[in-house]
ZALUMPA-84134 format. One record per residue (C-alpha): residue in three letters; x, y, z. Coordinates in nm, 3 decimals. Layout:
BEGIN
PT, ALA, X, Y, Z
...
END
This chain:
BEGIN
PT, UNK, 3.218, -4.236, -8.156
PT, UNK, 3.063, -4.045, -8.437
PT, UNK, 3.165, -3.678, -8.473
PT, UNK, 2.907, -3.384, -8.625
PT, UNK, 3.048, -3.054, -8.654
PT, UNK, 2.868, -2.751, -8.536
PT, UNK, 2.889, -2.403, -8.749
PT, UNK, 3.154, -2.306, -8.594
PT, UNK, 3.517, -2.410, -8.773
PT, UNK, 3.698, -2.686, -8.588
PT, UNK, 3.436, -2.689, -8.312
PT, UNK, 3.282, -3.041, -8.295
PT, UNK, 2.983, -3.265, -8.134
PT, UNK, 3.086, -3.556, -8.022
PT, UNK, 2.839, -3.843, -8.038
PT, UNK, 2.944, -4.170, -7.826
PT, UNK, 2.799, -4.526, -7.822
PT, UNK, 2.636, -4.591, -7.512
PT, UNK, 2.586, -4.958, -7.403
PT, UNK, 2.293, -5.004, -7.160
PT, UNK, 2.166, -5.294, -7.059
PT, UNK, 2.010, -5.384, -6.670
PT, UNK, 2.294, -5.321, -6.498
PT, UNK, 2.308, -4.962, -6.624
PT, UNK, 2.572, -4.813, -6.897
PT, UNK, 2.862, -4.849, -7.043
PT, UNK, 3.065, -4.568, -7.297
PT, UNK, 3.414, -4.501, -7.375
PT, UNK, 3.408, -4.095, -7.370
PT, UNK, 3.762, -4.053, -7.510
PT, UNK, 3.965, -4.205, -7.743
PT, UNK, 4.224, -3.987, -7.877
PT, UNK, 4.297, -4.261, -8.178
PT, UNK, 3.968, -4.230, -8.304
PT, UNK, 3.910, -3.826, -8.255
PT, UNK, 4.235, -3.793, -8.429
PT, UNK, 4.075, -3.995, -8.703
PT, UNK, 3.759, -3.837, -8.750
PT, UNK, 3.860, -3.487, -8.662
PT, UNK, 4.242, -3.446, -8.810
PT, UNK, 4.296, -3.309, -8.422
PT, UNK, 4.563, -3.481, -8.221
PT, UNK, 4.525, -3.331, -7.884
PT, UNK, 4.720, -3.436, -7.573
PT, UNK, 4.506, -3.341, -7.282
PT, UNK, 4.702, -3.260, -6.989
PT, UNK, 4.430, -3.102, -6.750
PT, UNK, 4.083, -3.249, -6.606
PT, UNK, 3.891, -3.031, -6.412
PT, UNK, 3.487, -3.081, -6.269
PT, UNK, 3.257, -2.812, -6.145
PT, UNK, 2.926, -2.879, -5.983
PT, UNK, 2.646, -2.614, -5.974
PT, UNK, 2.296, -2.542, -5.899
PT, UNK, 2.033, -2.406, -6.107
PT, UNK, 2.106, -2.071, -6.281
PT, UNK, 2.458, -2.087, -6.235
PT, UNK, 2.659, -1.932, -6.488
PT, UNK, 2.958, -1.992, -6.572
PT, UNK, 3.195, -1.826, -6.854
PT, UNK, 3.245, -1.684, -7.109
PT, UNK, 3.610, -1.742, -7.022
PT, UNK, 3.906, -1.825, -7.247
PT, UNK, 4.279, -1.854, -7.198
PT, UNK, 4.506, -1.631, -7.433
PT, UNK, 4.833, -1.649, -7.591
PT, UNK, 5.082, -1.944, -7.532
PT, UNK, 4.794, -2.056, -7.242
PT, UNK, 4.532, -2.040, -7.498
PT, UNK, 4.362, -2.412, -7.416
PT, UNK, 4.121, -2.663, -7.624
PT, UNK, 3.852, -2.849, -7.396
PT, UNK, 3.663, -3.134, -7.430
PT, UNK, 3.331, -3.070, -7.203
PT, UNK, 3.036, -3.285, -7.102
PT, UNK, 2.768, -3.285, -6.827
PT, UNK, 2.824, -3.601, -6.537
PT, UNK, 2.432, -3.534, -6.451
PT, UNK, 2.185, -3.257, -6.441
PT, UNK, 2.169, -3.020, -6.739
PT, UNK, 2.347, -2.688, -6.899
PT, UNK, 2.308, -2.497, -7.215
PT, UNK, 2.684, -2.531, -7.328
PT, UNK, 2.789, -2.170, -7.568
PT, UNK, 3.123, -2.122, -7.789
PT, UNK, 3.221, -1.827, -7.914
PT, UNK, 3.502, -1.816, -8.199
PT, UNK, 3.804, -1.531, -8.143
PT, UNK, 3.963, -1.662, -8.398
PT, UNK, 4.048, -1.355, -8.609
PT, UNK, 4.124, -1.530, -8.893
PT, UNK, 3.814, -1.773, -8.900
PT, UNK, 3.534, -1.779, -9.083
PT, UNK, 3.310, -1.811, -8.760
PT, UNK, 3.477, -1.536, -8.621
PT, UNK, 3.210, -1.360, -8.347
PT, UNK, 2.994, -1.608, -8.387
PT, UNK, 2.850, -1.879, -8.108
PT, UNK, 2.708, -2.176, -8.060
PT, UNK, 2.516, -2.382, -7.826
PT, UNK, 2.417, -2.690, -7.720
PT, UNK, 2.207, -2.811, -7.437
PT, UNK, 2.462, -3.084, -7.278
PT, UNK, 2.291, -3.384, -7.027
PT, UNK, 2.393, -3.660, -6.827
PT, UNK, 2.143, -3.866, -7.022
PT, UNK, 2.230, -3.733, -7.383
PT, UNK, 2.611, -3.817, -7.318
PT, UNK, 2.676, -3.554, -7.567
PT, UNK, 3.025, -3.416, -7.579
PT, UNK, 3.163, -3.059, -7.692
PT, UNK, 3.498, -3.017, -7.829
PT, UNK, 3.553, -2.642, -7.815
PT, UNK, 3.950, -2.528, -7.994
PT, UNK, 4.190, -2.258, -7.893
PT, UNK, 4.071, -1.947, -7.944
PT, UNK, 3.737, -1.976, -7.805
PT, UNK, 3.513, -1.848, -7.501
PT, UNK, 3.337, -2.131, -7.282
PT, UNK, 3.052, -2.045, -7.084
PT, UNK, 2.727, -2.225, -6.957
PT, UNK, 2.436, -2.204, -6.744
PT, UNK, 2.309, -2.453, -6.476
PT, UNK, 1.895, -2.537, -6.656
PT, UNK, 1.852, -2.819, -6.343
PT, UNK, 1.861, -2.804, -6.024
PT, UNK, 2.228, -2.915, -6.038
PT, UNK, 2.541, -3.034, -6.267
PT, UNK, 2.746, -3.163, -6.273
PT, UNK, 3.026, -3.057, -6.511
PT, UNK, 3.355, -3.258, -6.641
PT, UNK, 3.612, -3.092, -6.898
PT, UNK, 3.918, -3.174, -7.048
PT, UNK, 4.183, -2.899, -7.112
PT, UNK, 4.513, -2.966, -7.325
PT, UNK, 4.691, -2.689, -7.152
PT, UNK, 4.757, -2.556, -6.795
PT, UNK, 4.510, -2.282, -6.666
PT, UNK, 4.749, -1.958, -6.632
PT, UNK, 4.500, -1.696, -6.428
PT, UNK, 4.739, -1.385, -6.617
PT, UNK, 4.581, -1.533, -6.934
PT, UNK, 4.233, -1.539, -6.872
PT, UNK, 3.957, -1.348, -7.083
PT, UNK, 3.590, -1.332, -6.941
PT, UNK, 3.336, -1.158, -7.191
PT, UNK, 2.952, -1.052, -7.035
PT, UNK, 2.737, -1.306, -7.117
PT, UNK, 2.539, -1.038, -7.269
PT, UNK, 2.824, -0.878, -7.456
PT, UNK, 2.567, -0.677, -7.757
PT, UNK, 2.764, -0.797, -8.021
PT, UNK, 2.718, -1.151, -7.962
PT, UNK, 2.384, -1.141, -7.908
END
């Protein structure tokens, strides 16, 4: 697992080794020993949840607020999506600002996106499928959608 952080504060790319061979391929996508270690983040997941759409499906920007506020770890199972984050994070230097990522079932690429974020993406193959992580209940009296093409974000 190697970890690259993005321009967003706490927000991370997560780079796993893949083992292919013949037979096809092998990776461990989570180990919370060694995100802990190369992040400083110790975060119980509780929650997995998997979406599958077709192309120009989009989905987000959605957050959860308050106590229900979650962190997600996201990746693509196959197909492809451009992955965005968006820091709400008042008191963070990335406040307002977003990132993205085009996430693949080839690149294995991961996305570890804190509380106090929107998560959004759109469907760029015909379809995805789409795997996250959450390390807190979805509450629907918590949830936060922003337009995709909210001005200010840009």
């Amino acid at each position: 697992m190697k970890i690259e952080k993005t321009p967003l504060q706490d927000c991370y790319i997560i780079h796993d080794t893949v083992f292919a061979d013949s037979r096809g391929y092998f990776f461990e996508s989570f180990n919370a020993k060694k995100f802990e270690e190369l992040t400083g983040v110790a975060t119980p997941f509780v929650q997995d949840n998997q979406s599958s759409s077709t192309r120009g499906v989009l989905r987000g920007l959605h957050a959860q607020t308050g106590e229900h506020a979650q962190s997600k770890l996201v990746r693509v199972l196959s197909g492809k999506v451009l992955d965005v984050a968006v820091d709400l994070r008042k008191y963070s230097p990335s406040f307002g600002k977003a990132f993205s990522i085009e996430l693949t079932g080839e690149n294995h690429k991961q996305l570890y996106i804190p509380r106090g974020f929107a998560h959004g993406f759109v469907v760029l193959s015909d379809t995805a499928v789409f795997f996250y992580k959450c390390d807190n209940f979805y509450n629907k009296a918590a949830e936060l959608g922003i337009m995709y093409d909210d001005p200010d974000l840009n």
